[in-house]
C-alpha positions in Angstrom: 0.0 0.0 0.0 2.5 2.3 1.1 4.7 1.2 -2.2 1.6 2.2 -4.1 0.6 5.4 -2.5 4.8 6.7 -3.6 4.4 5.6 -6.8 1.0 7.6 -7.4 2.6 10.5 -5.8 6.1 10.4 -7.6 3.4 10.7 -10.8 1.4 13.3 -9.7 5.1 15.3 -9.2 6.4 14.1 -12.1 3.6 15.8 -14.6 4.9 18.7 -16.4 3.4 22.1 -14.9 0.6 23.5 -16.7 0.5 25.9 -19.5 -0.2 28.9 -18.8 -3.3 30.8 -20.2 -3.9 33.9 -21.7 -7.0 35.4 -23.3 -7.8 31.9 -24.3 -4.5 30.9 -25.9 -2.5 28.4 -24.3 0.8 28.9 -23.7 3.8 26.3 -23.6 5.6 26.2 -20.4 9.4 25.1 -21.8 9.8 24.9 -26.0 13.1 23.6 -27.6 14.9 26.5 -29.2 18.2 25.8 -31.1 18.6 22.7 -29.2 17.9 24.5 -26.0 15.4 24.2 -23.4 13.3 27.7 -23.1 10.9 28.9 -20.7 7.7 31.3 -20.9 8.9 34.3 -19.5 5.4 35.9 -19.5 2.5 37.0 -22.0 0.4 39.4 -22.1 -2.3 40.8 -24.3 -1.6 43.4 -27.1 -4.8 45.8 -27.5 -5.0 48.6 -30.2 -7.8 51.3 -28.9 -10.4 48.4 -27.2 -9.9 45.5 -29.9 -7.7 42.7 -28.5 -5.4 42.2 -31.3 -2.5 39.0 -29.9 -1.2 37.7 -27.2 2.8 38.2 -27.4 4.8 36.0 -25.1 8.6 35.7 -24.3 10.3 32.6 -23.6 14.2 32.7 -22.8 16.9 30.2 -21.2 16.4 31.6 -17.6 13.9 33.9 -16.5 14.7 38.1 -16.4 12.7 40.5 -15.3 14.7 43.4 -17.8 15.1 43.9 -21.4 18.7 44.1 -20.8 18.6 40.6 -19.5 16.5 39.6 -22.4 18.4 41.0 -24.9 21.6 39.0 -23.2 19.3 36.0 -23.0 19.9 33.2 -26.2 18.7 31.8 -28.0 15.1 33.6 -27.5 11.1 34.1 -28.7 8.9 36.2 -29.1 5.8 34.6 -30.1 2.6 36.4 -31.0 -0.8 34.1 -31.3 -3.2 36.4 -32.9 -6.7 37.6 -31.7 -8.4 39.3 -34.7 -7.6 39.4 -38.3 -5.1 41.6 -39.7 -3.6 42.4 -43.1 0.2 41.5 -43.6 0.6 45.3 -43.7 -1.2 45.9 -41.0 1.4 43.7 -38.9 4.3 45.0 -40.6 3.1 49.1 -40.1 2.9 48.3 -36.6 6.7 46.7 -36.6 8.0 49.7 -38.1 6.4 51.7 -36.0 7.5 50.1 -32.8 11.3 49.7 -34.4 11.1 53.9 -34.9 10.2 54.5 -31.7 12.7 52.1 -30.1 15.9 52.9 -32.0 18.0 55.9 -33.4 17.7 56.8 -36.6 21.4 55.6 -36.9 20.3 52.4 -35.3 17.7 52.2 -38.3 19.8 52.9 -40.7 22.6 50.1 -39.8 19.1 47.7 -39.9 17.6 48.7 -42.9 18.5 45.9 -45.0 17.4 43.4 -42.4 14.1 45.8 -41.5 13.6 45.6 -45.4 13.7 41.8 -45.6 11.2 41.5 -42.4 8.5 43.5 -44.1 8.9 40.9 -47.4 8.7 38.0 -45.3 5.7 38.9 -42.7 4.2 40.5 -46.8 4.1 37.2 -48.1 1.9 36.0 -45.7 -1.0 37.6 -46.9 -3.6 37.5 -44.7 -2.7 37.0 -40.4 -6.4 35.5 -39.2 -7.5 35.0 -36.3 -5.6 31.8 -34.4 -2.7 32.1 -36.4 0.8 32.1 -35.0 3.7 34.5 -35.9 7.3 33.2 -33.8 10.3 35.5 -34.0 13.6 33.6 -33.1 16.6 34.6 -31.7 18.9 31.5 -32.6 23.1 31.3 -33.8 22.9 35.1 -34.3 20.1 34.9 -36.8 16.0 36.4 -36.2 14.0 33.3 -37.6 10.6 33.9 -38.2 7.7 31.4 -38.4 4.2 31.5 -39.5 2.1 28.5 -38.0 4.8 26.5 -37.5 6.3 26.7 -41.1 9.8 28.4 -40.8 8.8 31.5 -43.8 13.1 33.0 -43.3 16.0 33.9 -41.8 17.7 37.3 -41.5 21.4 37.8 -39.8 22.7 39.8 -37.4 22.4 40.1 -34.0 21.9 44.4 -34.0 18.8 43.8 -35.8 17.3 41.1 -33.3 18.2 43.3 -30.4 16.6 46.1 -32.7 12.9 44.2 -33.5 13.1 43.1 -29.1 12.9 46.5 -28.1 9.8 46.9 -30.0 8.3 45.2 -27.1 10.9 45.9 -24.2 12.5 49.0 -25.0 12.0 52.5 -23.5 8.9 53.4 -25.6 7.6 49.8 -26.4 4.2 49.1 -28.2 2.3 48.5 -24.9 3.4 49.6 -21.2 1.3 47.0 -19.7 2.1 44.6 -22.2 6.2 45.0 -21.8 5.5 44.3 -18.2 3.2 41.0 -18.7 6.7 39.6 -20.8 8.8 40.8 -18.5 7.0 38.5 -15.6 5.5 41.3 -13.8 
């Protein structure tokens, strides 16, 4: 009995923790990145005037609590699951916008190339519904972007990673409350 009752408790112990849950999307706990073991970080919602738009979360190695440790964090994701339905422009307007206001205009400049090949990858996926998944990947000094799963490109350079992170975590990021969800807070 007693043999029994350690067995069914080792179990219960041994489950993985539960996802966590946001806005109705669940959320992985620990991914493989690179080879790497990853953990959510924290997620939050992304709202433009009242319309839920996605949920973003971070997942790194360890957890941080700063963008300074995030952007010293690798390999990372940011992962956004949409809400609504958007236009591939609409998604890449608001990326632009958030890489402005997060970087210098010499910053931008020494991007631009990689900025440029964003825009034609998140462009070719047409239409971003509702449910879809958009991953950006931090991985052997290269932003790797997914679409539902489906690896869509690569651009190099670490500068440009560091640049497209602080449209969530840098000084004017694209949602206070939001930076602060990722950020575990």
């Amino acid at each position: 009995m007693i043999r029994k009752l350690a067995v069914l408790l080792f179990a219960l112990f041994a489950l993985p923790a539960l996802a966590a849950e946001v806005a109705g999307v669940k959320l992985d706990d620990k991914i493989t990145l690179g080879g790497k073991e990853v953990v959510l970080n924290g997620a939050g919602i992304r709202t433009r005037a009242f319309f839920k738009v996605y949920v973003a979360s971070l997942y790194l190695p360890a957890k941080a609590k700063d963008a300074n440790g995030v952007l010293a964090a690798g390999p990372r994701r940011i992962q956004m699951n949409l809400l609504r339905t958007l236009s591939a422009d609409q998604l890449v307007d608001a990326l632009l916008e958030g890489l402005a206001a997060n970087n210098t205009p010499a910053e931008l400049a020494a991007v631009k190339p990689q900025t440029d090949e964003l825009a034609r990858i998140m462009k070719g996926f047409g239409e971003v519904k509702e449910g879809n998944v958009v991953t950006i990947d931090f991985v052997d000094s290269a932003t790797r972007i997914g679409f539902n799963g489906e690896p869509k490109g690569s651009i190099g350079g670490e500068p440009f990673n560091k640049a497209l992170t602080r449209v969530w975590l840098g000084e004017k990021p694209v949602q206070d409350d939001l930076k602060k969800a990722m950020l575990g807070g």
